[in-house]
N, C-alpha and C positions, 0 to 999 in steps of 0.2 A: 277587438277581441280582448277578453280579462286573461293578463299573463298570469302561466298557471302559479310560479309562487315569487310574490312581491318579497320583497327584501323584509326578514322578520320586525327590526328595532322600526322601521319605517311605517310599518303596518300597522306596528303596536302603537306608535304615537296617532296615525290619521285614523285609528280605533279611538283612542283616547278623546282625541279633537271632536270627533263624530257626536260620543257619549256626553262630553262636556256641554254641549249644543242644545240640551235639553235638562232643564235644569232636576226634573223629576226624574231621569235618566240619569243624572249626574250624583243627587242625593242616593239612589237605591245603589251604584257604585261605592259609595262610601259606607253605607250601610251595611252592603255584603260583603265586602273587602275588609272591614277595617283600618283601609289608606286613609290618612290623613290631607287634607290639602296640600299642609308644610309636604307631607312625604312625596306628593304629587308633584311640588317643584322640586323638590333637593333630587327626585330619583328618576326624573324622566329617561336617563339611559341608564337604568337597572334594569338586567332583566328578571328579578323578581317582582319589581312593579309592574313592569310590561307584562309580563306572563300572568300576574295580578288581570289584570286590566281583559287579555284575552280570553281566560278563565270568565270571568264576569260575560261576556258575551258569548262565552259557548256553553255558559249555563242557563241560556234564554235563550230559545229558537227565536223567537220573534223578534227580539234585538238585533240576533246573529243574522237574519235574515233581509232584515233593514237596513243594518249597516253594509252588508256585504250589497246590496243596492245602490246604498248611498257613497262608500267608495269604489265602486265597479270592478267588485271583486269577485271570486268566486267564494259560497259558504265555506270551503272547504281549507281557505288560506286561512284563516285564523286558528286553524286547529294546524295545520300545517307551520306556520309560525312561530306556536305555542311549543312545536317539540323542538324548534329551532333555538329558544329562549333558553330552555333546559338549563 
């Protein structure tokens, strides 16, 4: 059973990990963000990068819905997450 809400900074990283895993998935992150790599190591526990990063996935259902696949989550913890980040 996917628990209803995974710990947010937790989620936003194995999102991050998920995205990073494709590299054309990884380029359109940085493209739409404006995050820089550097920013991507120096801020891993920001939550404006993370909130970044969730943003980027709840503004593509079909990312949104792949990854919530691929970390066996439900769609609805990443937006759940995201107001967690705030």
């Amino acid at each position: 059973m996917k628990p209803a809400s995974p710990d947010p900074q937790a989620l936003a990283l194995s999102a991050l990990g998920w995205i990073l895993g494709d590299s054309s998935r990884a380029d359109r992150l940085l493209a739409l963000t404006g995050i820089t790599p550097d920013d991507l190591r120096s801020g891993l526990g920001n939550p404006a990068i993370l909130g970044a990063v969730l943003d980027f996935l709840l503004g593509n259902e079909h990312d949104l819905v792949d990854a919530a696949d691929a970390l066996d989550v439900a769609p609805q913890s990443f937006a759940t997450a995201r107001e967690h980040l705030s």
